[in-house]
C-alpha positions as CSV (number, residue, x, y, z in Angstrom):
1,X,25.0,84.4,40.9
2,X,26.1,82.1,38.3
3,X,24.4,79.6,35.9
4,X,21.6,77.6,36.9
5,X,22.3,74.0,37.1
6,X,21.1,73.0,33.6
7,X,21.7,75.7,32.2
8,X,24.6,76.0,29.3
9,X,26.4,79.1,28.7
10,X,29.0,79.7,25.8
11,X,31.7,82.4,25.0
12,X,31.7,83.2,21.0
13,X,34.7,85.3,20.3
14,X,34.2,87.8,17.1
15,X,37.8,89.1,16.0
16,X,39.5,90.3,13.1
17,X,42.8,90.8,12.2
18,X,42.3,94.9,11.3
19,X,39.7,97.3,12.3
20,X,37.0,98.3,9.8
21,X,35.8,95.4,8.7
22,X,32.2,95.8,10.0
23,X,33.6,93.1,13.2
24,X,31.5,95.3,15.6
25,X,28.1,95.2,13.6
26,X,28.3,91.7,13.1
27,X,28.7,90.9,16.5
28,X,25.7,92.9,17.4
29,X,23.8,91.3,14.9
30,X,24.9,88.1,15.9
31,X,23.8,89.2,19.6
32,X,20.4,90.1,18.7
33,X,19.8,87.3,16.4
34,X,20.9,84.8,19.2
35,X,19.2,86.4,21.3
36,X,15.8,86.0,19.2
37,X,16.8,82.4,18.0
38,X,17.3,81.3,21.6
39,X,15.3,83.2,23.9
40,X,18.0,83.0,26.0
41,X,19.9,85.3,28.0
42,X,22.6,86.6,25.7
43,X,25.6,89.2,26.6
44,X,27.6,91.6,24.3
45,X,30.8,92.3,25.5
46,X,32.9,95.0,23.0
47,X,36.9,94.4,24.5
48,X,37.8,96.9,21.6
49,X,39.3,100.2,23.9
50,X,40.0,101.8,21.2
51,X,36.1,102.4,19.8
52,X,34.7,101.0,23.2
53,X,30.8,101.2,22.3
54,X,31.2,100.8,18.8
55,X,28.9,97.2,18.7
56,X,25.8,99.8,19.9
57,X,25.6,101.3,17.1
58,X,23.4,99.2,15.3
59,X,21.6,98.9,18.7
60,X,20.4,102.3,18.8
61,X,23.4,103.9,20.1
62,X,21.9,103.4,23.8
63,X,24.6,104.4,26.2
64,X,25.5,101.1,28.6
65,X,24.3,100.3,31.7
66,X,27.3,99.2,33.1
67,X,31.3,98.9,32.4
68,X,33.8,96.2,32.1
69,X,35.0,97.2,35.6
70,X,32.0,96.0,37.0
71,X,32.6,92.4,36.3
72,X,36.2,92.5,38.2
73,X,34.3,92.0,41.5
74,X,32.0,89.5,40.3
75,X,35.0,87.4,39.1
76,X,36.1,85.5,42.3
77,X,32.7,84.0,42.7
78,X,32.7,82.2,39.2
79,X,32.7,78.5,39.5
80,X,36.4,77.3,38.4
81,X,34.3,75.1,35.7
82,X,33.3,78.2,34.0
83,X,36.8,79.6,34.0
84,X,38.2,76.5,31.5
């Protein structure tokens, strides 16, 4: 796997310097409305342990498909370009 030659992809970090601040519903928003805007292939990644899941709330509260730890394996065959 990996991107498509062509293809862009971009990491847009949401953070905030205390919780409760509505960080997680914005970021799903912003997901969904990228998402729309693009019609592009757009990934939500909640890093927040804490209230892991929070950001699908506004989603519908669907449980995920898969976990972090699913990534780990994928890592290695990144493209050192994407890792910059």
């Amino acid at each position: 796997m990996g991107v498509a030659a062509g293809m862009r992809a971009a990491v847009l970090p949401v953070i905030s310097a205390k919780g409760g601040v509505g960080r997680s519903f914005f970021a799903a928003n912003f997901a969904i409305a990228l998402l729309r805007e693009t019609r592009g292939r757009t990934l939500l990644l909640d890093l927040d342990l804490d209230w892991a899941g929070d950001a699908l709330l506004p989603l519908g509260g669907q449980a995920p498909r898969r976990a972090l730890s699913d990534l780990a394996p994928l890592l290695a065959a990144l493209p050192p370009t994407m890792l910059k």
